[in-house]
N, C-alpha and C positions, 0 to 999 in steps of 0.2 A: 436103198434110199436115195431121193432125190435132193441137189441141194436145196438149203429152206432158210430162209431169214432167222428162224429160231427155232432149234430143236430140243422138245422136251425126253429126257430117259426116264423111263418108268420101267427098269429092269431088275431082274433079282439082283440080291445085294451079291459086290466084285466081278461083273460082268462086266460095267461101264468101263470101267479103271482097269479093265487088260484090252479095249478098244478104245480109248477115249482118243488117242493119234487119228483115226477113221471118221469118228463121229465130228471131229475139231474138223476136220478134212470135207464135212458136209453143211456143215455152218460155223458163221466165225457167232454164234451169238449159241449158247449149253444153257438150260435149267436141269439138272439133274436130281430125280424124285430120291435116288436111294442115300446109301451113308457111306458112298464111295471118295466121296470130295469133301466131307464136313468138317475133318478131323484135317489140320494144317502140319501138325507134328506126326512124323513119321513112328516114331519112337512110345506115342501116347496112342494111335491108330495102334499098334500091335499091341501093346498092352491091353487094351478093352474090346480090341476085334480077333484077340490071337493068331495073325496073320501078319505076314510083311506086307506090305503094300504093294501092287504092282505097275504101280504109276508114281512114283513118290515125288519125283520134277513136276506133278500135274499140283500138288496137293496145295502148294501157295497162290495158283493160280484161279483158283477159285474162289469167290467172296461169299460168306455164311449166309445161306438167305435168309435171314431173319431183318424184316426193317425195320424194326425197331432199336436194332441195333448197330445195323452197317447200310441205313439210309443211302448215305451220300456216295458208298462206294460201290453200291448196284447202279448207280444213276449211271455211274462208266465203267462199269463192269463188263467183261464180254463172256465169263463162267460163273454160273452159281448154283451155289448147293442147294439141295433142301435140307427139311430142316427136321429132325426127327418128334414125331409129337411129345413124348413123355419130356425131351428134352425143352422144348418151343413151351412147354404148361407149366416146367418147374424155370425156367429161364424168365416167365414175365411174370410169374411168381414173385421171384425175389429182386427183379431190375429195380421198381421204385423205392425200395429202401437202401440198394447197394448205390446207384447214384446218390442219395441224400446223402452218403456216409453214414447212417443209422446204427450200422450192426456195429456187434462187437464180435470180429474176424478172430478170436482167441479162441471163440468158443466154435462148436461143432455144428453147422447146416444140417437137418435132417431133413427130406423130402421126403412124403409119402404121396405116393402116386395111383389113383383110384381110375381103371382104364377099361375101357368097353370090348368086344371081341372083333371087332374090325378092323384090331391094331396090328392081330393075327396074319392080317393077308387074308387070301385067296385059298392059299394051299391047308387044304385039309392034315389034322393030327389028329390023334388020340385025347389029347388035351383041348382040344377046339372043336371038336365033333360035338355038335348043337345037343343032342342027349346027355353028353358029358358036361357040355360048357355052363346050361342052363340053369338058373339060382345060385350058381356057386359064386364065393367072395374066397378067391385063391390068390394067396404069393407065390406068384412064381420064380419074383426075382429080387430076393432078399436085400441083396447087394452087389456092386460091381457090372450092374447093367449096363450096355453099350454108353449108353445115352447120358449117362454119368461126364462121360470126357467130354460130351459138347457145352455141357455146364461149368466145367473147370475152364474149356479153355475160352467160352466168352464172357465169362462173369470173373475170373480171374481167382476163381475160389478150392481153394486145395482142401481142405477140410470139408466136404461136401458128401454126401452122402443119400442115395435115392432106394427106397424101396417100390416096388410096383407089384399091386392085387389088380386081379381082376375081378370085376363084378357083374351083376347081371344086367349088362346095357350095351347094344349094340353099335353107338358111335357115342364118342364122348371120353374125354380125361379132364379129371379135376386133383389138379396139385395142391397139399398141406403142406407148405415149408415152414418149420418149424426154426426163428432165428432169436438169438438174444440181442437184445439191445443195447446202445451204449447207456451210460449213468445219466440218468436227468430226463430221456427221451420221453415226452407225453404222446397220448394220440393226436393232437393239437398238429404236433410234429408230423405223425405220420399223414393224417390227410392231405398235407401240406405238400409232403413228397408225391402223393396220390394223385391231390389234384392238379401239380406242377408240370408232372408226365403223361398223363391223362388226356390231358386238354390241347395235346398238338400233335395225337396218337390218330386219325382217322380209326379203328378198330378198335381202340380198346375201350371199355367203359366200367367204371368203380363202381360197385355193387356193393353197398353196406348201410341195410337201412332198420330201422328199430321194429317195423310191422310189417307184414305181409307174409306171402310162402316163401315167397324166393328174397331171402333178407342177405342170403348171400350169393358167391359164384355158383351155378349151377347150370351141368353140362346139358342137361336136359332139354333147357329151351333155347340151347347153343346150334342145334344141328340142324344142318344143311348151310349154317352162316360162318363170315371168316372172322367174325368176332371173338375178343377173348375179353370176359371178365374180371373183373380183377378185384381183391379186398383183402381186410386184416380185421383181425383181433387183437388187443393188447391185455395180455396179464400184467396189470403194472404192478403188482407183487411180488412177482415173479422175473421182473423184465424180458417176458418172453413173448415173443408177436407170433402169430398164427398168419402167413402172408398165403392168399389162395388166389387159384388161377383156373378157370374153364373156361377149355376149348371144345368143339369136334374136332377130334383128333384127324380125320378126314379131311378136313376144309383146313381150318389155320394150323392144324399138325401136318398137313401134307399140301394136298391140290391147290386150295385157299392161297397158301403163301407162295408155291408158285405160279400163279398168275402175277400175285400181286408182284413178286420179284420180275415178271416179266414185264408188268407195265412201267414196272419202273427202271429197265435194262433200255426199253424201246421207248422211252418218254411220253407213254401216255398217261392218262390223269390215272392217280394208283387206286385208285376205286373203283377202276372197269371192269364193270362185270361182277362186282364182288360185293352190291351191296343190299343182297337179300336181306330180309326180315329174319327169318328160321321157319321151320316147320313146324313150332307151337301152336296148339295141343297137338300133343301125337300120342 
């Protein structure tokens, strides 16, 4: 490789992080696609990737690319992660209620995670071979999913908990975070929080309307774009919210957010290049 103002890694997962001295050696500016850098604890990387780390001095030097959440610290950043989709779908999931202070942290986060076959990769399995893959609504991964830790350590949530099914849809994740409220919290409250974060979010947009087909998030008419919807239900019986999130797992779970972590590493306007419509109808 030649040197380059910015290099992006799109390599299988722990490739980067036994080269990363090399590749730092060909640009002082990293966006790295996989989940070699996302994880900043050494200790919580092994527990959810079963693996020591083989860069673990790299692991603070890198900033989570998610801007939604570490804005200001890609602006002078010179390494950032990507950002894993299941984790980027249940993470903006539950951002506008964990800012409000809303929940009540006592009680148990469930995320159910509804994910498309292109989150698979490239490399062919027995599990993703298109005759197998086709109609089927499979959990594959009950509990203890990589992508769990990137939720715990940017949302600050120990109690957290992610299931992931697959379903019959070729790009696309749509999170159900399931959270309790505190005493008193109306919906009054939550639009509030909604429309507070919302509205200084370039990407994101609240989707929660009384009529129509699409009255909530749906990944559907998400793809090809680096948009993520966002909305809630409240059982106020119950005090329990229904907080949801679609993306294209592709674009704002993968490629999507790094560019955008790129324009915002190399100071250009962070919507360059990134603000397709979608490919609806498809």
């Amino acid at each position: 490789l030649e040197p380059c103002d910015v290099l992006y890694l799109a390599l299988p997962h722990g490739e980067s992080q036994k080269h990363i001295d090399h590749y730092a050696a060909i640009s002082g500016k990293i966006v790295d696609l996989a989940g070699d850098f996302r994880i900043r604890d050494a200790a919580l990387y092994k527990k959810y990737y079963g693996e020591d780390h083989h860069a673990p001095a790299w692991l603070d030097r890198f900033v989570y690319g998610l801007p939604e959440l570490h804005r200001q610290e890609m602006c002078s950043a010179s390494y950032i992660s990507g950002v894993g989709c299941n984790a980027t779908a249940a993470n903006l999931s539950l951002l506008p209620i964990m800012k409000a202070g809303l929940a009540d942290l006592e009680k148990a986060i469930i995320v159910d995670i509804k994910v498309g076959s292109s989150e698979a990769g490239q490399s062919p399995n027995p599990g993703t071979h298109h005759p197998e893959r086709s109609s089927v609504v499979r959990t594959f991964s009950a509990y203890g999913h990589r992508h769990t830790a990137e939720v715990i350590q940017e949302l600050g949530l120990m109690n957290v908990h992610l299931t992931m099914t697959s379903v019959d849809l070729v790009r696309g994740a749509l999170a159900a975070s399931h959270v309790f409220v505190k005493p008193g919290v109306t919906e009054k409250d939550l639009w509030k929080a909604y429309r507070g974060w919302a509205e200084s979010e370039p990407f994101v947009r609240v989707v929660k309307d009384k009529r129509g087909i699409y009255r909530v998030p749906e990944p559907k008419i998400l793809a090809g774009t680096n948009y993520v919807d966002v909305g809630f239900e409240l059982d106020a019986e119950s005090g329990r919210v229904v907080c949801m999130a679609a993306i294209d797992n592709l674009m704002k779970g993968a490629a999507g957010s790094a560019v955008q972590a790129m324009n915002l590493m190399c100071g250009f306007e962070e919507t360059a290049g990134l603000e397709f419509s979608g490919l609806h109808p498809i």
